[in-house]
Structures are given as C-alpha cells and as structure tokens.
C-alpha positions as CSV (number, residue, x, y, z in Angstrom):
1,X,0.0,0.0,0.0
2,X,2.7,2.3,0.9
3,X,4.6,1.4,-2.3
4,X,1.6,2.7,-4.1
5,X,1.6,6.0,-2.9
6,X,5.4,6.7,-3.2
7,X,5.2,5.0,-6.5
8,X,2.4,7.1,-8.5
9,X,3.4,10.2,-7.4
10,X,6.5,9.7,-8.5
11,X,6.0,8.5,-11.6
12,X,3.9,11.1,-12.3
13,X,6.7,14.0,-12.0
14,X,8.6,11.6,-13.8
15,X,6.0,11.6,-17.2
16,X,5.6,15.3,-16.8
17,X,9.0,16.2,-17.1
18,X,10.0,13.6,-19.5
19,X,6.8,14.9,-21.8
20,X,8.1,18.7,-21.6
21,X,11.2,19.0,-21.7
22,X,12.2,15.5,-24.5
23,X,9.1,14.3,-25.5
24,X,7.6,17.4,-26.7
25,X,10.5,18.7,-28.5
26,X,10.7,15.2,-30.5
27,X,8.4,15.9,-33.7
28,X,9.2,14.3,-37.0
29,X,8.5,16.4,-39.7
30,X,5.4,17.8,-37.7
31,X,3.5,14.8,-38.2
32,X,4.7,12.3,-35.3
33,X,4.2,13.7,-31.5
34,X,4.6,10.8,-29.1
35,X,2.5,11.6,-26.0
36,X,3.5,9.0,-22.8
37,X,2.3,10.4,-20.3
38,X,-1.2,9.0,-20.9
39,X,1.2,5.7,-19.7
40,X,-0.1,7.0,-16.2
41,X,-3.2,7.2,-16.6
42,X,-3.4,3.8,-17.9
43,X,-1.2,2.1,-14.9
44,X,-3.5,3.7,-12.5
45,X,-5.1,0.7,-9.8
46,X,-8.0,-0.8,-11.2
47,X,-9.7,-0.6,-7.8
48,X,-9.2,3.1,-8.0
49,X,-12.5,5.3,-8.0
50,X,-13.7,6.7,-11.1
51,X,-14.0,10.4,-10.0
52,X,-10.4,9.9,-8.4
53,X,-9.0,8.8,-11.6
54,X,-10.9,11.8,-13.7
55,X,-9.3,14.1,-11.1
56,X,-6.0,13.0,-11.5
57,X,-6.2,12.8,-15.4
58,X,-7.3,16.1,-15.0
59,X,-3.9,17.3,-13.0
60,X,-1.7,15.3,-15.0
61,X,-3.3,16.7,-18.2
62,X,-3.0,20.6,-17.2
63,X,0.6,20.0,-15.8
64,X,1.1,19.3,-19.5
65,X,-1.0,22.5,-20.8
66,X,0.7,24.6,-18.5
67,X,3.9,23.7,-19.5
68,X,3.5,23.6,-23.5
69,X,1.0,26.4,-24.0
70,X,-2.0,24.5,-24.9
71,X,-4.3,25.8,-22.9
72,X,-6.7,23.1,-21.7
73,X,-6.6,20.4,-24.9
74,X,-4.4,17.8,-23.1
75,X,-6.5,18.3,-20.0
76,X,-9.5,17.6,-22.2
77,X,-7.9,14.6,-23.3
78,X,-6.7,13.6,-20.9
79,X,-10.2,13.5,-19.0
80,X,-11.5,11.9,-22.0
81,X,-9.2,9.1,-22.0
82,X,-10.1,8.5,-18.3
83,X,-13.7,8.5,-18.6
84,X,-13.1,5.4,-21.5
85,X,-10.9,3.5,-18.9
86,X,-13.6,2.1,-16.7
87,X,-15.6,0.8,-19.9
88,X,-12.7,-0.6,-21.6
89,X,-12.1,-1.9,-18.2
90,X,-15.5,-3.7,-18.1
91,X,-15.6,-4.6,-21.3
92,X,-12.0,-6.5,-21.2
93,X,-12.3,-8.2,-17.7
94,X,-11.4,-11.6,-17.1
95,X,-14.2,-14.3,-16.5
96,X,-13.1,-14.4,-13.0
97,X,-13.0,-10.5,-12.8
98,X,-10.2,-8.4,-11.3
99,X,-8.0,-9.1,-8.3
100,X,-7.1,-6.6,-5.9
101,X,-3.6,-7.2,-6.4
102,X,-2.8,-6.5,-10.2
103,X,-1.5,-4.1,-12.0
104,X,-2.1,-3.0,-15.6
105,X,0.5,-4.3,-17.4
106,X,1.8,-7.4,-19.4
107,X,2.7,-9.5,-16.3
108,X,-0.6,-9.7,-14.8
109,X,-2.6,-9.9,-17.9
110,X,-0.5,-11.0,-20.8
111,X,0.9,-8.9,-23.7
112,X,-2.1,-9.3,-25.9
113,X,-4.9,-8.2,-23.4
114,X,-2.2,-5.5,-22.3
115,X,-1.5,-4.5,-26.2
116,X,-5.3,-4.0,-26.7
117,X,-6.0,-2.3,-24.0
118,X,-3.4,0.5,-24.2
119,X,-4.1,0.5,-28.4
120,X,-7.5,1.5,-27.9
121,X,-7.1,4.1,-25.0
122,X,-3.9,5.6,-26.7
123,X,-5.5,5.7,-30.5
124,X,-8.6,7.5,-28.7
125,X,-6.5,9.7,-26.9
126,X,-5.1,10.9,-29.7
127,X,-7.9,11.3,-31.8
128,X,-9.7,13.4,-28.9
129,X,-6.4,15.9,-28.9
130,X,-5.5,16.2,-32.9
131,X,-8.9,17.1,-33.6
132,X,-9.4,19.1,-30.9
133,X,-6.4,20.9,-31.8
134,X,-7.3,21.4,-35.4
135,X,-11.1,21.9,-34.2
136,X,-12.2,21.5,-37.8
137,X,-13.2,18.6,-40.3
138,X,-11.2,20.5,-43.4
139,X,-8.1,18.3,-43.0
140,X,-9.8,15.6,-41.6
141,X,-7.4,13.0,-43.7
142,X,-4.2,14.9,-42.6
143,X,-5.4,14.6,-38.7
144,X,-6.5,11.0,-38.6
145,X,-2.7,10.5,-40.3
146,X,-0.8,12.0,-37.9
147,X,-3.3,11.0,-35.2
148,X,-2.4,7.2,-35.8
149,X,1.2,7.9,-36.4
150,X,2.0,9.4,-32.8
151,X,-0.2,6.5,-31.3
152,X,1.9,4.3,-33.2
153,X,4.6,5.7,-31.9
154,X,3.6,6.4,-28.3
155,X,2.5,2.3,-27.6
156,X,6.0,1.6,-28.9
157,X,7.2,3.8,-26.3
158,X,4.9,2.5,-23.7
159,X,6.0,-0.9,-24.7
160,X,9.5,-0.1,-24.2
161,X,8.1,1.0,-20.8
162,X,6.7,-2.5,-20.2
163,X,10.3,-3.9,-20.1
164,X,11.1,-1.7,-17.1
165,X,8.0,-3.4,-14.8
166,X,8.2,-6.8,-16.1
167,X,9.2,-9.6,-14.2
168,X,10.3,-13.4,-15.6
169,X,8.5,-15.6,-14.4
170,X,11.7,-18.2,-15.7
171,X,13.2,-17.5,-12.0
C-alpha cells in the first residue's frame, strides 16, 4: 500500500517532465508527437474510483498544458481518455473479474490483453487531442494521419516501458 503511494506520485513528475522537456521537442516532420504520459493514466489501480482517476487525469493533463502552452486540450484529453478506462475496463475483464492485487501491465494480464487495451485508449486519446487541436473537419485525412502515427509511436514507447515493470516468471 505504501509502495503505491510513493510510486504514482513519483511516476507522475517523472511523465511530466520527460513529456516537456524530450518528448515534446521530438516531432518528425510535424507529423509524429509521441504523447506517454497517458502511460499514467493507464497504470492507474483498477480498484481506484472513477472520479479519483478523472481528477487526477485532470492534473496530469494541465501539468502538461501549462507547460506547453495548450491551454486546456491535453487536459480535455486527458479526462477523455479517463472517462473510456472504466468501460474498456469492463468490457475487457477476465471471466473471474479483477484481483485486488494486479497491476495494468503485461505480467498480470498478458501482452495481448495489455497490447489491446493500451491500443484502444492511446488511439482514442489521440484522436480526442489532434482534432481538438485542429477543431475542424477540413483536413480531416491529414489529422486522422498523424493521429495514428503518434499512437503508433507512443505504444511503442509504452512498450519499451513495459520492459522496465516486467518480471520473468523463468526464475
């Protein structure tokens, strides 16, 4: 218990600075922006409360406006992409259901179920936060493009991630 509450906040200065000051000043040819800090709000406990999650996505989200200038679209999407956890949640639960003991990730629930789940909630994300920021149908095609390339690139990244929490079960 106490590991979880040195853990997450930790973790979350972590995301927020690695997002300003690397992550946000990576852009291919202005069509790739890799976004991990949503890899927060998709470790979050399961058992966690919905409002409680929103709140936090909320923080986390406007840490990240207020540093890039954005004022309020990562927040938005941020909230957005919380709100979709709890269904994809439901939607993806074991027969069993959860235990109070796991964690999101690919050593409690296998790469596949862990691949799907962060596909759908990163590919949303984005979606939410490229057309908000164009806030307009026009270029549409040119969105949805670079909307699929930075989720592309961001579950690579949160794959990557994966490495660092996973534990052999070979031992």
């Amino acid at each position: 218990m106490i590991n979880r509450f040195l853990f997450y906040p930790s973790l979350f200065i972590f995301l927020v600075l690695l997002q300003v000051l690397i992550l946000n000043n990576i852009q291919l040819s202005g069509f790739i922006n890799p976004y991990l800090y949503i890899l927060f709000i998709i470790w979050l406990p399961i058992d966690m409360p919905k409002g409680l999650v929103m709140l936090v996505s909320f923080a986390l989200g406007l840490s990240i406006d207020l540093f890039s200038n954005t004022y309020g679209m990562h927040a938005s999407a941020s909230v957005f992409l919380a709100f979709l956890r709890p269904y994809l949640l439901n939607i993806m639960a074991p027969r069993d259901g959860y235990e109070s003991n796991q964690n999101i990730g690919i050593n409690d629930f296998g790469i596949l179920w862990f691949l799907a789940f962060s596909s759908i909630l990163t590919l949303a994300h984005h979606l939410f936060l490229f057309f908000v920021e164009v806030f307009r149908f026009s270029d549409f095609f040119s969105t949805f493009g670079r909307a699929i390339l930075s989720a592309i690139v961001t579950l690579i990244l949160i794959l990557i991630s994966q490495l660092f929490r996973y534990k052999s079960n070979n031992n």
